[in-house]
N, C-alpha and C positions, 0 to 999 in steps of 0.2 A: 469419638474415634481417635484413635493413636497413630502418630506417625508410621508406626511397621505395620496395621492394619491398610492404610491409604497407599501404603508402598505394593504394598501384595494384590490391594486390588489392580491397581495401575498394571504389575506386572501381567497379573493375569489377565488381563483387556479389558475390562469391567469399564461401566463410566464411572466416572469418579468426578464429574463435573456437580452434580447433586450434592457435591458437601462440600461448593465453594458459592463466595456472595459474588456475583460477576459481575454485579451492578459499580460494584467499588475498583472495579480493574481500567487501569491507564496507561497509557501506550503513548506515551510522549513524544517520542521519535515518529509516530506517525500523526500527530496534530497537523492540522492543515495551519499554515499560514498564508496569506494574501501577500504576492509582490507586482509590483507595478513594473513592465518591462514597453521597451517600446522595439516595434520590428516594421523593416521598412517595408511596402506595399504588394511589391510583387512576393516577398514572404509570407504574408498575411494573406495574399491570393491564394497561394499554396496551400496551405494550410488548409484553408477553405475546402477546396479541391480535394484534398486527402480526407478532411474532418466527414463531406459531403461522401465519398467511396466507402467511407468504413459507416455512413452512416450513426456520429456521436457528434460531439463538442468539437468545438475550434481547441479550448484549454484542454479535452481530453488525450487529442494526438501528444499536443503540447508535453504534458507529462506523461506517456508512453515513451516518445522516442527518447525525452530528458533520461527517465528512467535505465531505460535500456542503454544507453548510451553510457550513466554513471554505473551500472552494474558490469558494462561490458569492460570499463577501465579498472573495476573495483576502488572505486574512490566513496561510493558510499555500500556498508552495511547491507549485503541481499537480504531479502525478509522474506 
């Protein structure tokens, strides 16, 4: 298939995901990396406390509100 084939399908709504290898696609900017952070006690209680209300992870809140917080400044990249 040719690039003005692939363009036409797309435009007209077709999937077009069938004549890509997905397996080989990398998203760099979302790799997880591990950092080690320290917070003091009654933070960590909180935490708890929210993590335990929404029912997820301690580290889930964590990067929610992180998140939300760099989107709301626009300091990192919205995805």
């Amino acid at each position: 298939m040719n690039a003005e084939d692939l363009d036409r399908q797309f435009d007209d709504g077709e999937d077009v995901l069938e004549h890509f290898d997905l397996s080989t696609l990398k998203r760099p900017e979302l790799a997880a990396r591990s950092v080690e952070i320290s917070f003091p006690q009654w933070m960590i209680a909180a935490l708890d406390r929210e993590a335990q209300r929404l029912g997820v992870e301690r580290d889930a809140v964590i990067k929610l509100w992180l998140s939300e917080r760099l989107q709301n400044n626009a300091v990192a990249p919205v995805q």
